[in-house]
N, C-alpha and C positions, 0 to 999 in steps of 0.2 A: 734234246732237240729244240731248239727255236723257231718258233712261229713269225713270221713276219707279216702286219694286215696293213693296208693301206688307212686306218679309222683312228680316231682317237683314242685311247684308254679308258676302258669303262672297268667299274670294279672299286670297292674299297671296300675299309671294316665298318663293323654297324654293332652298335650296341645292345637292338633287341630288334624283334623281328618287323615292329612297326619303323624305327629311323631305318631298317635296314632298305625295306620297300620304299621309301621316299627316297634314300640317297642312290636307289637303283636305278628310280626311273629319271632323279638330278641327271646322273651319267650319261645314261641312253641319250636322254633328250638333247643333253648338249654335245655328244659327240656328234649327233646329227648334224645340228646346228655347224658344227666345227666341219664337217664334212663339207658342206656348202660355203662357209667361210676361207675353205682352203680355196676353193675353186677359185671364188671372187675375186681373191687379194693375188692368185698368181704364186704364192711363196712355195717353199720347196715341202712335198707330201711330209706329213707327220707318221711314222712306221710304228705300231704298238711290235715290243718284241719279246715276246713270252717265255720267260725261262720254264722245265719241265715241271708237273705240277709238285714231284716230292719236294722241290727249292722252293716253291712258292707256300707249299705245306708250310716248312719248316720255320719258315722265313728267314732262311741263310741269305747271304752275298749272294750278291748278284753283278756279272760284270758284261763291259761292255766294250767295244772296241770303237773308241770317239773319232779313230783316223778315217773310219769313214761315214764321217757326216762331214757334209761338203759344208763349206764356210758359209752362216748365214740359215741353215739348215737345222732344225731339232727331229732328236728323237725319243720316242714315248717308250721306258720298261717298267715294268711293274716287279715293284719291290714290298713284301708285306701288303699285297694286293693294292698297294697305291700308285698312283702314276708319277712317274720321274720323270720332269722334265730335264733332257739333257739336249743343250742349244750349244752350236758351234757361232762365237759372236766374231762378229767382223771387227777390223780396227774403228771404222764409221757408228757402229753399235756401240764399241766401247768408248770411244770420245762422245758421243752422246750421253751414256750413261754418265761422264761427269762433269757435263757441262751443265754452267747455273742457271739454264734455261729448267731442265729436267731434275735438279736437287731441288729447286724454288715451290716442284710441283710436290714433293714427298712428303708424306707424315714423319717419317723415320729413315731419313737418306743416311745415316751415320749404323742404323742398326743397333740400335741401342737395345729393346727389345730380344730377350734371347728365345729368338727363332733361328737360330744359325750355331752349329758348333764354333769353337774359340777361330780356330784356322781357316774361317770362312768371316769372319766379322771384320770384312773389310771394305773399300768402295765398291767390288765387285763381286763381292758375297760368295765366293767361290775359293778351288786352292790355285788353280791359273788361272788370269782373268778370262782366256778365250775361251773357256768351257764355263756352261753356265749349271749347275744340277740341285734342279728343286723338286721337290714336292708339290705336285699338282693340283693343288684342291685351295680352292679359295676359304681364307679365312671368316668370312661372312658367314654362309650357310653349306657350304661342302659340294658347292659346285664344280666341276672343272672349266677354267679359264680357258680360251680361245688365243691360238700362237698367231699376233701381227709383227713379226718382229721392224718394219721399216712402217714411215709415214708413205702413203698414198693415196689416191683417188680415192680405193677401196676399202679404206682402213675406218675402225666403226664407231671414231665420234671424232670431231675435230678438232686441229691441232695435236695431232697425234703423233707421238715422237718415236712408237715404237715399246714393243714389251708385249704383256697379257692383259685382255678386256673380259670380263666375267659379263656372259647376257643377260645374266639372271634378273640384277638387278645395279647394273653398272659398276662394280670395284676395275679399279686399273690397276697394274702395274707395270714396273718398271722391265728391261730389258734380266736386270738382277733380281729377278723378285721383289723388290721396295712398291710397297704399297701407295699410291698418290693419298692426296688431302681431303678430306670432302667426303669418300665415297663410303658405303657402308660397310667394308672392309677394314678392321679394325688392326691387324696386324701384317707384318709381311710375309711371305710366303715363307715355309720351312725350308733350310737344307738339311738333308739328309746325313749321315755321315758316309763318309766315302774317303776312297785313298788311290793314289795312282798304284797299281802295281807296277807296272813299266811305263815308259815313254807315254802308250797310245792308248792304255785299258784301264778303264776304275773298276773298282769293284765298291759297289753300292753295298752300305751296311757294313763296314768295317770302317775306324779311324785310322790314320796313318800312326804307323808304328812308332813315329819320335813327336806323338805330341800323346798328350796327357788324354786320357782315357774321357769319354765323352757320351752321357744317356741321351738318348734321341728324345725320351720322355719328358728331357728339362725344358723343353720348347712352349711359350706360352698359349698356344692356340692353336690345334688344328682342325 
């Protein structure tokens, strides 16, 4: 059975029982934060959608059905207790994402950095560009990043093109997970491995069957 909340993803792994109680209350704190940031900015609710606990035990695949998230639209699953960001990007998102206004601002626009399986180290870091699926948790200190995906009034520093804003202590990124320059975010977001099984459903934690087999472990930071 799936749960559906209207809040951000709270949850991830913890090393010992001290980082565990700090990256608890990281979560909490900033789902609230994000709670109030949905409000402000107008964009579409972010859904945590919780597979049964024995699939989250296990940490099997986890799938999802992308067709319904409306275009412009993410939604939060939790895979290996981490949150998965999966954003349905507009065409306006993706010509941003590769325009040299927005590569000019990146550390790592090309992904050079292996934080991305092979069939995801692309401009769009994804295996369709219109689907975006990362790993939630900022490479800085394991906060969860706040979804602005458009520039507006309300969006939370300026000149803002769009992507993930970390409050903690300001990492940006990109629409594709790419980290900007400057901020204390050192690497870009993870993707996850994942595969389409049909048209409209990934299943998170599985590589697609015709490419070469792939550890989530190889990733340089998360």
């Amino acid at each position: 059975m799936t749960d559906i909340t209207s809040t951000s993803a709270k949850g991830g792994p913890a090393s010992g029982h001290g980082e565990g109680t700090r990256r608890d209350f990281l979560y909490i704190a900033t789902a609230m934060v994000g709670a109030v940031g949905a409000a402000a900015t107008l964009v579409p609710l972010v859904d945590q959608m919780n597979p049964d606990a024995s699939t989250l035990a296990a940490g099997g695949p986890v799938d999802l059905d992308v067709s319904k998230i409306e275009e412009g639209g993410q939604v939060v699953v939790r895979w290996r207790q981490r949150p998965i960001f999966v954003f349905h990007r507009s065409k306006k998102t993706l010509d941003t994402m590769q325009s040299s206004q927005m590569i000019s601002l990146l550390s790592d626009p090309n992904s050079e950095v292996v934080q991305q399986p092979p069939y995801a180290t692309n401009w769009h870091r994804s295996i369709k560009p219109e689907y975006g699926v990362l790993v939630g948790i900022c490479t800085h200190l394991g906060c969860i990043p706040l979804f602005y995906p458009d520039a507006s009034a309300t969006t939370p520093v300026s000149n803002w093109l769009g992507g993930y804003f970390c409050p903690c202590h300001g990492s940006k990124y990109d629409p594709a997970g790419r980290v900007y320059s400057g901020v204390p975010a050192p690497y870009n977001l993870p993707v996850p491995p994942y595969r389409f099984v049909n048209d409209t459903t990934i299943r998170i934690g599985e590589n697609p069957a015709d490419s070469p087999a792939w550890d989530f472990s190889a990733i340089r930071q998360l």
